[in-house]
VMD Tcl script that draws the C-alpha trace (Angstrom):
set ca {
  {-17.84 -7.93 -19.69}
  {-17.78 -7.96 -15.85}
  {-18.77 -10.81 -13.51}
  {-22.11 -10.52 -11.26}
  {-21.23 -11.32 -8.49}
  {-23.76 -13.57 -5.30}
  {-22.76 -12.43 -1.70}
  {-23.60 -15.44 0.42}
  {-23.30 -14.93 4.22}
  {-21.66 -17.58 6.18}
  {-22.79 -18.33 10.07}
  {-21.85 -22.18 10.10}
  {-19.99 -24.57 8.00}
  {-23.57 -26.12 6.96}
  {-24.27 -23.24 4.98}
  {-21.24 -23.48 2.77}
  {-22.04 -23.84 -0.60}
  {-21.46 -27.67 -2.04}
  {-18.85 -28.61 -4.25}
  {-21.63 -29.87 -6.74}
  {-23.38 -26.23 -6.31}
  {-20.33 -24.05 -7.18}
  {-19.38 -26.67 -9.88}
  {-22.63 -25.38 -11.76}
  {-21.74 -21.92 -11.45}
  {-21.57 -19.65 -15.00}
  {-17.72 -17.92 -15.46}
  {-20.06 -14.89 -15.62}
  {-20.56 -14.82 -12.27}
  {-18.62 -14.62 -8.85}
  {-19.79 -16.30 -5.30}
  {-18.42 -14.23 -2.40}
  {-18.74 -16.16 0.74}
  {-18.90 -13.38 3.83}
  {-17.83 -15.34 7.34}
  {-19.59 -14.20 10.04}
  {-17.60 -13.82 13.25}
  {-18.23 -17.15 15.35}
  {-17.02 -18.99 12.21}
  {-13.81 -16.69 10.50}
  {-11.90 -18.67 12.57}
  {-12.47 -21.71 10.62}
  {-12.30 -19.54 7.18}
  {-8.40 -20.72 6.01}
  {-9.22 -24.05 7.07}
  {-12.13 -23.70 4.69}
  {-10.47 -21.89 1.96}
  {-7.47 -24.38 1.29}
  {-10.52 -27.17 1.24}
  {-12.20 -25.92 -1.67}
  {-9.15 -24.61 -3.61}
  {-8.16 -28.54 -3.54}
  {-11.25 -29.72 -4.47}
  {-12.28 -27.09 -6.94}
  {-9.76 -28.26 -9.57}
  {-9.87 -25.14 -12.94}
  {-11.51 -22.62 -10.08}
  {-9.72 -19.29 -8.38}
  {-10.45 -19.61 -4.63}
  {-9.03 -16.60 -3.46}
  {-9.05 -16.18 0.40}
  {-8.92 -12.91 1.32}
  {-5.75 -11.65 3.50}
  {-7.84 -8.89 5.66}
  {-11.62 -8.88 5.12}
  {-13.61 -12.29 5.70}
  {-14.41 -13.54 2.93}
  {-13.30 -15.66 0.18}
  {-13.96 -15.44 -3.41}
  {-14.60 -18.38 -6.18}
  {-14.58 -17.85 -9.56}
  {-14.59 -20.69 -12.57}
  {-11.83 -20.35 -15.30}
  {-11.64 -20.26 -18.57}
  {-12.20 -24.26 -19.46}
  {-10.79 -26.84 -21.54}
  {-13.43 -26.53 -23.83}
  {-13.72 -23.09 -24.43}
  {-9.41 -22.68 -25.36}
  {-9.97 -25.88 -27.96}
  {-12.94 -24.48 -29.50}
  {-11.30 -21.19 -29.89}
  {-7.63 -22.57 -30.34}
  {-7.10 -20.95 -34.10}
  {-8.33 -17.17 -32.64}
  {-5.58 -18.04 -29.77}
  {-2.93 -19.28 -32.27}
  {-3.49 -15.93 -34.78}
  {-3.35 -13.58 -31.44}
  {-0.21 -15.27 -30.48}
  {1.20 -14.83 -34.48}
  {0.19 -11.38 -33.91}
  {1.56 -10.42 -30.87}
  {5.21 -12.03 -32.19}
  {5.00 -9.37 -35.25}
  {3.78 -6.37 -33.41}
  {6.11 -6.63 -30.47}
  {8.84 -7.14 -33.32}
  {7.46 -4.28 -35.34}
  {7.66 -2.01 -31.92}
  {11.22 -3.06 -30.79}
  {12.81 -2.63 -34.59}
  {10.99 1.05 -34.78}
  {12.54 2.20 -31.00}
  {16.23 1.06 -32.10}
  {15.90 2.85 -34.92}
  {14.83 5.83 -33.42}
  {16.85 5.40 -30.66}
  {19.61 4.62 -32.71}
  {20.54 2.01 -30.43}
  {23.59 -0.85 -31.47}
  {21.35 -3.49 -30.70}
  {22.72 -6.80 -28.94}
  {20.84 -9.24 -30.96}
  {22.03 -12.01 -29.21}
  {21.02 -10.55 -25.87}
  {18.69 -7.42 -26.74}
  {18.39 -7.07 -22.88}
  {21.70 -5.62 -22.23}
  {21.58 -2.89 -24.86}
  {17.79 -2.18 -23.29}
  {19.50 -2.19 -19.91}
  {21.67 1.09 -21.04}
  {18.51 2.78 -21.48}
  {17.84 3.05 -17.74}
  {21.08 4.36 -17.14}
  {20.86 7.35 -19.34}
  {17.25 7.99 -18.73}
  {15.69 6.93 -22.16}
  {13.58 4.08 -20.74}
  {10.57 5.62 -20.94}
  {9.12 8.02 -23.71}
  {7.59 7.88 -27.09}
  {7.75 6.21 -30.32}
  {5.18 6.39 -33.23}
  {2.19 6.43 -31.78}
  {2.97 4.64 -28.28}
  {4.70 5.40 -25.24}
  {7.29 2.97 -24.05}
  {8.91 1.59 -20.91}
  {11.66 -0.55 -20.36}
  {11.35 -2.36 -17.20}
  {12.14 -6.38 -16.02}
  {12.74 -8.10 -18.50}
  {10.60 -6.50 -21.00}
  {9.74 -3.55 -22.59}
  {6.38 -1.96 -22.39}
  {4.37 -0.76 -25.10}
  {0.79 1.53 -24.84}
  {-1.04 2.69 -27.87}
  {-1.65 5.94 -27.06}
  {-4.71 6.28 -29.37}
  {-6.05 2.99 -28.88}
  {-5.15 1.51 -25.52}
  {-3.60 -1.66 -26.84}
  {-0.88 -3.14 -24.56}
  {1.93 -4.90 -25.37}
  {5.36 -6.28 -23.84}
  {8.13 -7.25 -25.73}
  {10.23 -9.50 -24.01}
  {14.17 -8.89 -24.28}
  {15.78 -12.53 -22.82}
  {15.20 -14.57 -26.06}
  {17.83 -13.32 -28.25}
  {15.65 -11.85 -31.53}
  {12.63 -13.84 -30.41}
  {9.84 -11.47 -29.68}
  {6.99 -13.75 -29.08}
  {7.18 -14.87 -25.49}
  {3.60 -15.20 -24.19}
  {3.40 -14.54 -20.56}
  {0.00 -15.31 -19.45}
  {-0.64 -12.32 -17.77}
  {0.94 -10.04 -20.67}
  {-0.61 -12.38 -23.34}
  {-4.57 -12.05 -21.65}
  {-3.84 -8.12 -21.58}
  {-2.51 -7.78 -24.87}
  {-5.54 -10.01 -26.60}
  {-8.08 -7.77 -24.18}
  {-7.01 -4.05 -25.48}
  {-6.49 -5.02 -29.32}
  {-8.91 -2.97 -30.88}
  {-9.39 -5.55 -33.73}
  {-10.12 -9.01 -31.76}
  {-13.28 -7.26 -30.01}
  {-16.18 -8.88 -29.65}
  {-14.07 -11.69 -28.08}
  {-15.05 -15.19 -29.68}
  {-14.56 -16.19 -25.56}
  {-14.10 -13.97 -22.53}
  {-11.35 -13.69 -20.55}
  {-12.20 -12.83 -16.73}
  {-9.06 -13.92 -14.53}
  {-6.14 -12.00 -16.69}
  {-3.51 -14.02 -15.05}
  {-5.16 -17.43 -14.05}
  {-6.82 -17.30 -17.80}
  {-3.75 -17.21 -19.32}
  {-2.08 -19.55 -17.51}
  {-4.93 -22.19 -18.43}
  {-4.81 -20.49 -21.72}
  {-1.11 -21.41 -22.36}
  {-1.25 -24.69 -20.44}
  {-4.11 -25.92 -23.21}
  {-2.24 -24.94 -26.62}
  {0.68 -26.30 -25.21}
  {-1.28 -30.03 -24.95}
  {-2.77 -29.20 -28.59}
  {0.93 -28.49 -30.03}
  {-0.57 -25.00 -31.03}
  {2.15 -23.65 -28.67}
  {5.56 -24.53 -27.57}
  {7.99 -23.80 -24.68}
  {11.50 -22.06 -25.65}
  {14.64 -21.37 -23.44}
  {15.97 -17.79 -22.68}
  {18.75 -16.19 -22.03}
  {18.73 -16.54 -18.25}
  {19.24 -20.15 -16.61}
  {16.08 -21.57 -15.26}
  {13.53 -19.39 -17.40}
  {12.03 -20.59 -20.85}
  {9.25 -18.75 -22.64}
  {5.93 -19.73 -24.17}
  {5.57 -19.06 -28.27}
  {3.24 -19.61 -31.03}
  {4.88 -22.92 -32.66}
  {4.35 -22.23 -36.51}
  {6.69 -19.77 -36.57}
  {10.23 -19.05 -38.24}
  {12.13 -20.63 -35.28}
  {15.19 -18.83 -34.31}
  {18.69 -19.39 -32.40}
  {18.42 -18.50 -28.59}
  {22.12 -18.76 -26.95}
  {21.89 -19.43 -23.42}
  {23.47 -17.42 -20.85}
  {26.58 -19.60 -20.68}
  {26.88 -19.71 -24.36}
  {26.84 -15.77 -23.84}
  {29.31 -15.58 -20.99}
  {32.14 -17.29 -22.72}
  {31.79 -15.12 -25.74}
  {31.63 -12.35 -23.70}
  {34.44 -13.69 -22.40}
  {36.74 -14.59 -25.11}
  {36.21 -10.77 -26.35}
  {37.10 -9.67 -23.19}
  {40.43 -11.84 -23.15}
  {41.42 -10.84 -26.93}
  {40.71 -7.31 -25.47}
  {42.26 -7.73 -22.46}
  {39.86 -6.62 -20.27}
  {38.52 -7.90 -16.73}
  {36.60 -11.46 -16.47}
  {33.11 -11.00 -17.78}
  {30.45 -11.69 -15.21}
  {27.12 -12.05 -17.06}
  {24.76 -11.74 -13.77}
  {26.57 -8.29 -13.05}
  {25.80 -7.64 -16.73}
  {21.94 -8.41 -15.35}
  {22.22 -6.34 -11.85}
  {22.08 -8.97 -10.25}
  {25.71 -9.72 -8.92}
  {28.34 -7.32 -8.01}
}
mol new
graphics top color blue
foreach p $ca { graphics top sphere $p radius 0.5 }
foreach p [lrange $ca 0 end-1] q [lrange $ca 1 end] { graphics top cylinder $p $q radius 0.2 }
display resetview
């Protein structure tokens, strides 16, 4: 479903709409305040204003045309009602992107790292398998994921390859476009408008029920989000990693390990 969207043109602060006024506003629809020119001048002022006031609202101020744009998120409300549909997409997306990354290695016939999947995945862009096909879907390795498209169907999904075998990391953005093209979950019990800024709230929400928990990765300073009835397993961080990377290296003598390098990110 898309948003309708009411152009209101702005000649003086008097005419902006009030807090109370935008509060009311539907999620179906978007008010685009237009700034004239004897008052863009005062439009960042005005911006930053209502994005501090307008608490679970996108103000989006636009970098080059005059205008900003307001539009209500997904609410507190509307996640708790439909918590169990949010919990079963987040069960699903775990299997499927498990499913997906099992069937490429096979095909691939790839020695999988299971304690870090993201270095074997990281070969793949070297020798120019990163991107092709596999049952049904095409495939791309890229970040810290790897990409899946139905071809048939649309339905989008990325697997992410920094939690050891845990496949269920639920980035909002990923998680909202993933929920969005499954063929099965349509009519949405609750629409989903802002794909990033939904999911966040989405996320943020089953994380207060206890529907969802937070997880570390692989890499220092990044956790996941995952479904939490699940079969929970072992994540090693990356300094757990690096000295058994490094104790190999020493029984084989070879050169200190450096894990960043291992990530491209250090020479």
């Amino acid at each position: 479903m898309n948003r309708t969207t009411d152009i209101i043109t702005i000649n003086s602060v008097g005419q902006i709409p009030s807090i109370e006024t935008i509060l009311s506003i539907p999620r179906e629809r978007t008010i685009k305040l237009v700034f004239e020119k004897n008052i863009q001048s005062k439009r960042e002022e005005i911006g930053q204003k209502l994005k501090k006031e307008l608490l679970n609202f996108q103000v989006s101020i636009h970098t080059i045309e005059p205008e900003i744009n307001i539009e209500k998120l997904i609410t507190d409300k509307e996640i708790e009602d439909n918590q169990d549909f949010f919990e079963q997409c987040a069960k699903d997306y775990r299997k499927l992107g498990e499913e997906l990354l099992n069937k490429l290695v096979s095909k691939l016939d790839l020695n999988l790292n299971r304690e870090f999947p993201m270095q074997t995945f990281n070969e793949l862009k070297i020798d120019g398998r990163s991107n092709g096909k596999v049952e049904g879907w095409n495939y791309y390795v890229h970040g810290f994921h790897c990409g899946f498209v139905n071809i048939k169907t649309k339905q989008e999904i990325e697997v992410p390859l920094v939690f050891g075998q845990e496949f269920g990391d639920l980035d909002p953005y990923f998680f909202s476009k993933y929920i969005k093209s499954t063929p099965k979950y349509k009519p949405l019990p609750v629409e989903i408008y802002e794909d990033y800024a939904d999911g966040v709230r989405i996320n943020e929400r089953m994380l207060k029920l206890g529907k969802f928990e937070k997880i570390s990765s692989n890499i220092g300073n990044h956790y996941g989000i995952v479904v939490a009835d699940r079969q929970k397993v072992e994540i090693k961080s990356y300094l757990d990693l690096e000295k058994m990377y490094q104790e190999q290296n020493e029984k084989n003598n070879k050169p200190k390990f450096n894990f960043w390098k291992l990530l491209g990110l250090k020479k």
